[in-house]
C-alpha positions in Angstrom: 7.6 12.5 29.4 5.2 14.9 28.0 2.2 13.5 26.3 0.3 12.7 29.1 0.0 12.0 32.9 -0.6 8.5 32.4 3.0 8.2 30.2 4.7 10.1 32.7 3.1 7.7 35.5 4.7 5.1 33.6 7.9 4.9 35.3 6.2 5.2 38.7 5.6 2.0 39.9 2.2 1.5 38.5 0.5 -1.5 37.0 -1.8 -1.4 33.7 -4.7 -2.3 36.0 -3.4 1.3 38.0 -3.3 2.6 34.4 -6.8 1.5 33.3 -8.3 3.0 36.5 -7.0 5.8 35.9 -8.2 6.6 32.4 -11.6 5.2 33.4 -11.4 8.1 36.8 -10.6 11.2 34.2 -13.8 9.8 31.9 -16.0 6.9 33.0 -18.4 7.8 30.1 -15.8 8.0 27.3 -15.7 5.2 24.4 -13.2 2.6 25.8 -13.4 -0.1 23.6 -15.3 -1.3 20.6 -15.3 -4.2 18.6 -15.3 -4.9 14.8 -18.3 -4.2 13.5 -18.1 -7.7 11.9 -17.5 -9.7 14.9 -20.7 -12.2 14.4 -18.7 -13.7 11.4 -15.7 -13.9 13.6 -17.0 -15.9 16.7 -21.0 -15.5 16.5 -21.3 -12.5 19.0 -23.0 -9.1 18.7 -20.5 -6.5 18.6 -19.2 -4.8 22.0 -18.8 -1.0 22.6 -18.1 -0.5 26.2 -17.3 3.1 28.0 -14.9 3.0 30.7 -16.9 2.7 33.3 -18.9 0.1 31.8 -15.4 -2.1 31.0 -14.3 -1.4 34.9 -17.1 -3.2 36.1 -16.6 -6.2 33.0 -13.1 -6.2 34.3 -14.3 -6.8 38.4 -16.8 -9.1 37.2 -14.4 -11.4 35.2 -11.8 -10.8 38.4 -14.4 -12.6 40.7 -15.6 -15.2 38.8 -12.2 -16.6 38.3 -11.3 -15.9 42.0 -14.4 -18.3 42.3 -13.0 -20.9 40.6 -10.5 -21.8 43.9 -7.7 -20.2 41.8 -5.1 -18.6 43.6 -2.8 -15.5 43.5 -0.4 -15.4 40.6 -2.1 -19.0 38.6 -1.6 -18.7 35.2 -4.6 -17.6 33.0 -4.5 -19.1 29.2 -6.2 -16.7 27.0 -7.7 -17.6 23.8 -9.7 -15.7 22.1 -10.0 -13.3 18.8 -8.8 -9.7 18.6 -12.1 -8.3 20.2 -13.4 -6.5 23.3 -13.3 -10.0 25.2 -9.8 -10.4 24.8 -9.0 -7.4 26.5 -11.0 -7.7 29.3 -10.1 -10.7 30.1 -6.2 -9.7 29.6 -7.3 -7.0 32.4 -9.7 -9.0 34.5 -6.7 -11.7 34.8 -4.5 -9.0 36.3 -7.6 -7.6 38.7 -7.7 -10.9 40.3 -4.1 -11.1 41.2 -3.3 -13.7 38.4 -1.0 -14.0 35.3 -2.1 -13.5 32.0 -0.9 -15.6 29.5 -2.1 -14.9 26.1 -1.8 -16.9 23.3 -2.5 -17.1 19.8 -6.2 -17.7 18.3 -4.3 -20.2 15.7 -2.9 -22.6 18.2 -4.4 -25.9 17.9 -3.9 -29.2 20.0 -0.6 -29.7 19.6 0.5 -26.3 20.4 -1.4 -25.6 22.9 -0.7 -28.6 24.6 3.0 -27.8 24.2 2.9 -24.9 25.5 0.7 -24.8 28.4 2.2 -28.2 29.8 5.7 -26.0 30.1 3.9 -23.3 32.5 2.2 -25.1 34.5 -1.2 -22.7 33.4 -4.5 -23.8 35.5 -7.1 -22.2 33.5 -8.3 -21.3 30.2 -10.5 -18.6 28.7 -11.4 -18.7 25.6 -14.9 -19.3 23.4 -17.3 -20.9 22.2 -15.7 -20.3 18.8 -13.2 -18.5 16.5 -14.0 -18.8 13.0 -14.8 -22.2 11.9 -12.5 -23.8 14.9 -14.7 -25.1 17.9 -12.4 -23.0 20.4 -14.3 -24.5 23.7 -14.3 -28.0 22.5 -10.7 -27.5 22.3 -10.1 -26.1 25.5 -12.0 -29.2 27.0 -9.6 -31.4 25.5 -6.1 -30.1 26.2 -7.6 -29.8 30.0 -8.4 -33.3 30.1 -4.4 -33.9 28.8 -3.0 -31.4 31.6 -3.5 -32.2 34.9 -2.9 -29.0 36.5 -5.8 -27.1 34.7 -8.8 -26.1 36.7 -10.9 -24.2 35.0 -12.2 -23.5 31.4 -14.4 -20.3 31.2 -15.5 -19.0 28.0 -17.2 -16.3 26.3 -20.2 -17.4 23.6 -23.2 -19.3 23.2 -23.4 -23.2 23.1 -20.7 -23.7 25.2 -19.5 -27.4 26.3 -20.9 -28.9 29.7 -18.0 -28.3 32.4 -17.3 -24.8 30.7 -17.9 -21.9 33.0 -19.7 -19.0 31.3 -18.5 -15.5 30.8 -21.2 -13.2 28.8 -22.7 -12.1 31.7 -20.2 -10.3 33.1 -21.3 -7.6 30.6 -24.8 -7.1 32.3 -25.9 -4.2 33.7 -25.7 -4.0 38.0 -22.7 -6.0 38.1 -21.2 -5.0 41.8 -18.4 -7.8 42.3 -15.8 -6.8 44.7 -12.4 -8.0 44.1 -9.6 -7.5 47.1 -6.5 -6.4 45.7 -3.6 -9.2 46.0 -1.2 -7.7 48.2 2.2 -7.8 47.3 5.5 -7.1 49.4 7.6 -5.5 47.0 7.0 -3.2 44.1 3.5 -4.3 42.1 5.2 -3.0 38.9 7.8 -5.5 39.3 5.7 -8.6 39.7 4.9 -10.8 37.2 1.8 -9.6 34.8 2.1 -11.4 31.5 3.7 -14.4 29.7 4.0 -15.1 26.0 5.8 -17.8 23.9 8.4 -17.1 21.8 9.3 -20.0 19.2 13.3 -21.7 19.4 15.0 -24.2 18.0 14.4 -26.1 20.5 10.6 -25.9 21.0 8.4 -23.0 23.0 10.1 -20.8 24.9 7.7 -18.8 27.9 8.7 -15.5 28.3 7.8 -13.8 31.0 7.4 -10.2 32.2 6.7 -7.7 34.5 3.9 -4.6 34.7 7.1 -2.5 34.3 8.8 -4.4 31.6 5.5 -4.2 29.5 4.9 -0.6 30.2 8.7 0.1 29.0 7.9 -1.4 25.7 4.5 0.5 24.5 5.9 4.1 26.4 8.4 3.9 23.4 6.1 3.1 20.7 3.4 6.0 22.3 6.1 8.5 22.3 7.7 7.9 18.9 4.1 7.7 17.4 3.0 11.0 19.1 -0.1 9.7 19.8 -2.4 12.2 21.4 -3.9 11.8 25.1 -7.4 10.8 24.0 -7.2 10.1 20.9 -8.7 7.2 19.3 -6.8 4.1 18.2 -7.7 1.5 15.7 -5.4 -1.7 15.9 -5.1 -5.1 13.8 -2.3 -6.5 15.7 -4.3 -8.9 18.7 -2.5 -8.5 22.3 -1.0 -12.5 21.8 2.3 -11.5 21.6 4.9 -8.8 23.3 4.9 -6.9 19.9 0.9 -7.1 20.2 0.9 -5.9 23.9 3.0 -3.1 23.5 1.8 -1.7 20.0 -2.0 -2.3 21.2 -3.2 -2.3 25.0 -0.1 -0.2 26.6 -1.0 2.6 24.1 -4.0 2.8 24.7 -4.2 2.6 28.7 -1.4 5.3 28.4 -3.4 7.3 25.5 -7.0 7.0 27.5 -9.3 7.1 24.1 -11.2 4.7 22.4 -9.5 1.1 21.7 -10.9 0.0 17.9 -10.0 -4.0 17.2 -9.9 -5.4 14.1 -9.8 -9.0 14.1 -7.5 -10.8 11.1 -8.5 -8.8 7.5 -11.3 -7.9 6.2 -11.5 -5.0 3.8 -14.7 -3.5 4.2 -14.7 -3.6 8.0 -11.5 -1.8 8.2 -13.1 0.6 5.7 -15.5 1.6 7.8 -13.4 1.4 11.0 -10.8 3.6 9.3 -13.3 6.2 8.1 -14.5 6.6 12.2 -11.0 7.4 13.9 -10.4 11.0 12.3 -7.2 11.9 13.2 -6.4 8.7 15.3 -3.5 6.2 15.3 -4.0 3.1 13.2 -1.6 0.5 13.8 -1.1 -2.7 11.1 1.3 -5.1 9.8 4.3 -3.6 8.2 3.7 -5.4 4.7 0.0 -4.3 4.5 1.0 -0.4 4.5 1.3 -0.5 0.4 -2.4 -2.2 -0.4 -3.7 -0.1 2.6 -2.3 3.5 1.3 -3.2 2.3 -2.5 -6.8 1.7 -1.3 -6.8 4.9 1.1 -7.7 2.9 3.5 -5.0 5.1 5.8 -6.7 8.7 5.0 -8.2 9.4 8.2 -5.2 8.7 10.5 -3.1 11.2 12.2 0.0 8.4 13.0 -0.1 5.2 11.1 2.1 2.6 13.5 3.7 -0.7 11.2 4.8 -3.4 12.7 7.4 -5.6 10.9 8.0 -8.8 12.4 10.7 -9.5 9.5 12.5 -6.5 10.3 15.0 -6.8 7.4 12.3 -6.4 5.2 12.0 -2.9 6.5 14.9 -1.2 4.4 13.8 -2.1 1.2 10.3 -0.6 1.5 9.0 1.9 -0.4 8.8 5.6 0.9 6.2 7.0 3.4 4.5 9.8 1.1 0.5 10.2 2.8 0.2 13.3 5.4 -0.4 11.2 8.3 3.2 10.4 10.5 4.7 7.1 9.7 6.5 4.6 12.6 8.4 2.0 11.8 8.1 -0.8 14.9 10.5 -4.1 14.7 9.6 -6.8 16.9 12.4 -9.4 17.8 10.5 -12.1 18.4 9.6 -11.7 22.3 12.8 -10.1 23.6 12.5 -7.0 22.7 10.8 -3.5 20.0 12.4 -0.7 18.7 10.1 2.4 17.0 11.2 4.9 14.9 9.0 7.8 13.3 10.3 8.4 9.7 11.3 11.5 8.4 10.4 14.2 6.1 12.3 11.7 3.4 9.6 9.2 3.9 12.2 6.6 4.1 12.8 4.2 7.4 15.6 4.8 9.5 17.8 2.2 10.6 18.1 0.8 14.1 20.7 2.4 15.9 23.8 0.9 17.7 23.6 1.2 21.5 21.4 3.4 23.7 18.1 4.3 22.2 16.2 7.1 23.8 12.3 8.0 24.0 11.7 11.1 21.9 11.1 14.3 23.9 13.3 13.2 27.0 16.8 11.1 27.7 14.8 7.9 29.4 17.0 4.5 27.7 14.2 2.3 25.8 16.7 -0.1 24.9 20.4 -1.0 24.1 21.3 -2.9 21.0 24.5 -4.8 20.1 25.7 -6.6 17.4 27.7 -10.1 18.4 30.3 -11.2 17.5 28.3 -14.0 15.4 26.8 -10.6 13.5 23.9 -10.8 15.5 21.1 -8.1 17.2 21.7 -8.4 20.9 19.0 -6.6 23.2 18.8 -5.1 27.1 17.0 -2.4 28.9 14.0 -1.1 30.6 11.3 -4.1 28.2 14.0 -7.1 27.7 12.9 -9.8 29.8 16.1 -11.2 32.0 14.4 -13.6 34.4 13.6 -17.7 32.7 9.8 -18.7 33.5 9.5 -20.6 35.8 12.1 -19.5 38.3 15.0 -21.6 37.9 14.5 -23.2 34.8 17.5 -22.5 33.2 19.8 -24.2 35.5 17.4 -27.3 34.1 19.4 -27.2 30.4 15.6 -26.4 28.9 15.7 -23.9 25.6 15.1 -21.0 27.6 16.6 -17.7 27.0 19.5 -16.5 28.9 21.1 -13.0 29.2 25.1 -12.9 28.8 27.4 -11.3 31.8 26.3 -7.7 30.8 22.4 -8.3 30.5 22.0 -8.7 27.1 19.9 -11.3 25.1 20.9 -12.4 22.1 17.7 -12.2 19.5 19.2 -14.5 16.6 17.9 -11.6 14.0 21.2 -11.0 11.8 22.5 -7.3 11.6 25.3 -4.9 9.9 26.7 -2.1 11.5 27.4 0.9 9.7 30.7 2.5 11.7 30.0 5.9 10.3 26.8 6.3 11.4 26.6 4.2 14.4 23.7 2.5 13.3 22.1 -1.4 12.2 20.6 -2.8 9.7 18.6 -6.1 10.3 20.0 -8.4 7.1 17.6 -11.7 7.9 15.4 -13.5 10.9 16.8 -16.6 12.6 17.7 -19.2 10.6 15.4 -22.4 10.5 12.0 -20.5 10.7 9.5 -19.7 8.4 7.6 -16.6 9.3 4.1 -16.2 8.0 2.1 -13.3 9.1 2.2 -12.9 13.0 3.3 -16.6 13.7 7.1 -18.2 13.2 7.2 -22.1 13.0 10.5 -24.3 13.2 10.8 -25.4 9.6 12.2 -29.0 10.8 8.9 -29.1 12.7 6.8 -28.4 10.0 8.4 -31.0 8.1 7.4 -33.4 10.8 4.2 -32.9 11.3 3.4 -32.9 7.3 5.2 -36.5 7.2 3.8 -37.9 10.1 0.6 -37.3 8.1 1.6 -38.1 4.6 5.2 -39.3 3.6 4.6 -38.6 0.1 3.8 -35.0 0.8 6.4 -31.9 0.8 6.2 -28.4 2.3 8.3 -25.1 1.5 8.2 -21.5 2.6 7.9 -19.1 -0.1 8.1 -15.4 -0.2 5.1 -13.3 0.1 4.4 -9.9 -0.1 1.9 -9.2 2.9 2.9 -12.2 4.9 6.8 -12.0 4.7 6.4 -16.0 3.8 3.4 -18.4 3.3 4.0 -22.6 3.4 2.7 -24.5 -0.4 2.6 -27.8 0.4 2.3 -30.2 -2.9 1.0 -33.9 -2.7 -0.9 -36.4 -5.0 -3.9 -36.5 -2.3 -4.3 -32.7 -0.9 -8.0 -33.1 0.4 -6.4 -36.0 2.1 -3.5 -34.6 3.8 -5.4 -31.1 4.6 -7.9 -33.3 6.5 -5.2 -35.3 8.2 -3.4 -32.3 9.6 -6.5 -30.9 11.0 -7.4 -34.3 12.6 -4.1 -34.1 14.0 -4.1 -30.5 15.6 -1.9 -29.3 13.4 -2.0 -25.4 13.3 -4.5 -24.5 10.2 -1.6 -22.3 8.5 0.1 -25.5 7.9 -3.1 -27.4 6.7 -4.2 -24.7 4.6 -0.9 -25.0 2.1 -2.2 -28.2 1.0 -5.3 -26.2 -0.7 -4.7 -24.8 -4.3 -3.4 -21.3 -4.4 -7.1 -20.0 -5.1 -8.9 -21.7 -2.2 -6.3 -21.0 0.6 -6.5 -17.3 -0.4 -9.9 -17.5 -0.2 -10.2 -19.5 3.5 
């Protein structure tokens, strides 16, 4: 690899702690991470900017205050929190203290939350005081008092419920924790770092994966981007998700420049954000590229990265026509990405069909396959091919399983083009409705909205920038909003009760 020490390190045996110390070595006084200048409407804080050295000693600091907590080696950390400086130091001060992060998203409520959590086993929670107008803490507090195993709640923020174990002043100045690194007996890049949830037909599915399996997924993206050592990036995809992780925090801790965050949408925020990474990488949601290069909100950028978590949406969008490089990124659900830079066309290119290589070298990102039920089947260097926990799948739960030759079978659907040896992705797994960043089981949704009003109804519709959004039609919608929200229901799924008008507008 040759765009950078750290993305040649990567296949070393080294963790993204390793990776982070590292950058932090070379420049302990460089920008390392900055939040969006907005973030008091997002969760009432003063924004962050944090140099490397500064972040190092945030990270320790959050390492021994959890070690404090009588947590042990390898607990499972929930993470909750907005796309900000927080998050990622508490992704990174997880994996200091010899623990598993386990992000999730800021848009899980009570039921979700409580789903998922009870399946891992997780015994603490960080989170804050609030995201938006949700009471974040206040629901940590009450999924621990439904799971047993939980320890600890610690949260970032003012106000924050008795029992809650405070964060903000990790960020002072003269913080000299000391954290002992967990010693492992094998290979630290092959021990577990991070798990995320992937949604099945059968319910949550924790995925689980290694230092080396993450690192695998954003070297490809880094090298297919061309991203330069040190240059700034600018990301609106939050590190909740493998698609998140790879296309945001690897980058960057194999880049070593400034990490920008931009937390859900706001136009005049990412305006000025934009404007400050001259001849950075910006990364956003595939379906935002059109109203982003209309508004020249793109200009500044050097490599513009799109993720498209409805991959067959991919082919039929329009052509790439600014200066700045274009790469397309699919995410298939948690198993596995695949990037690819567009050409001189403009025009995306389709997956292709087997090995895929990192640009520059011969290293195998990933393999693809298409079933014999016509659809995209995934292994190599990222795929994750161990069940979470250990064993679990000789239990008959919905986790997923690799066949005889390692593969994993992604549901997406696919054609393959014989001539050219390549794929293209023809739809997303069938029973799901995909809105923005997060997929529900449609038989679920239909639940959950009946349980709270049997007269009401609730479809997935296209949409442009989302892929889908859910309407939801009733006689009572005040009624039914209010009944989903008193339920836990995730807000996406409340909010389609609202008239067209005032969901855009929440």
């Amino acid at each position: 690899m040759i765009l950078g020490e750290n993305a040649r390190m990567a296949g070393a045996g080294v963790t993204l702690d390793a990776l982070f110390r590292r950058a932090g070595v070379r420049h302990p006084d460089a920008l390392a991470l900055a939040d969006p200048p907005n973030r008091a409407a997002i969760d009432g804080a003063a924004p962050r900017r944090l140099t490397f050295a500064e972040a190092d000693r945030a990270i320790t600091a959050l390492a021994a205050r959890l070690s404090r907590q009588n947590l042990h080696t390898d607990a499972l950390v929930a993470i909750q929190l907005g796309n900000t400086v927080d998050c990622v130091i508490a992704l990174l001060g997880v994996l200091r203290a010899g623990m598993v992060a386990m992000p999730v998203p800021a848009l899980w409520r009570h039921r979700e939350m409580i789903d998922a959590l009870g399946r891992t086993g997780a015994k603490a929670i960080i989170t804050a005081t609030r995201i938006g107008s949700c009471a974040h803490a206040e629901l940590a507090m009450q999924v621990a008092a439904e799971l047993f195993p939980i320890r600890a709640i610690c949260g970032f923020g003012e106000a924050l419920p008795d029992g809650v174990v405070p964060l903000d002043d990790i960020f002072a100045p003269g913080q000299n924790d000391f954290v002992p690194v967990a010693a492992r007996a094998s290979d630290p890049a092959a021990h577990l770092a991070a798990i995320t949830f992937d949604s099945t037909r059968d319910g949550f599915v924790p995925v689980a994966r290694s230092h080396r399996e993450l690192i695998a997924g954003g070297v490809g993206v880094y090298l297919e981007c061309g991203m330069a050592p040190e240059a700034p990036l600018l990301s609106t995809i939050p590190p909740a998700s493998f698609g998140g992780l790879a296309l945001t925090l690897v980058p960057w801790l194999l880049g070593g420049g400034a990490l920008h965050l931009h937390h859900a949408f706001d136009a005049a925020t990412f305006a000025e954000q934009s404007a400050g990474i001259d001849g950075g990488t910006v990364v956003v949601p595939g379906g935002a590229l059109g109203p982003l290069t209309e508004a020249g909100l793109l200009a500044n950028a050097c490599n513009v990265v799109a993720l498209w978590r409805a991959p067959e949406r991919l082919a039929s969008s329009e052509a790439w026509t600014p200066a700045a490089a274009l790469t397309d990124v699919c995410s298939f659900g948690e198993i596995g990405v695949t990037a690819a830079r567009r050409g001189d066309d403009g025009t995306p290119m389709p997956v292709p069909h087997g090995a895929i290589r990192a640009r520059h070298n011969d290293t195998t990102l990933i393999e693809t396959l298409r079933t014999k039920g016509a659809t995209l089947a995934l292994r190599g260097p990222m795929v994750p091919v161990h069940a979470f926990p250990s064993g679990a799948e000789r239990g008959g739960g919905p986790y997923l399983t690799a066949d005889a030759a390692g593969f994993v079978d992604t549901g997406f659907t696919c054609q393959r083009d014989d001539l050219f040896g390549t794929l293209t992705i023809t739809g997303s797994p069938a029973g799901f409705a995909s809105v923005g960043g997060y997929r529900f089981r449609q038989n679920e949704v239909d639940a959950s909205v009946a349980e709270a009003d049997p007269a009401a109804t609730i479809v997935a519709l296209p949409d442009a920038l989302l892929g889908e959004r859910l309407a939801g039609s009733t006689p009572d919608r005040a009624s039914t909003e209010s009944e989903l929200e008193a339920r836990g229901t995730n807000p996406l799924i409340a909010v389609a009760f609202r008239r067209r008008n005032e969901a855009d507008a929440a």
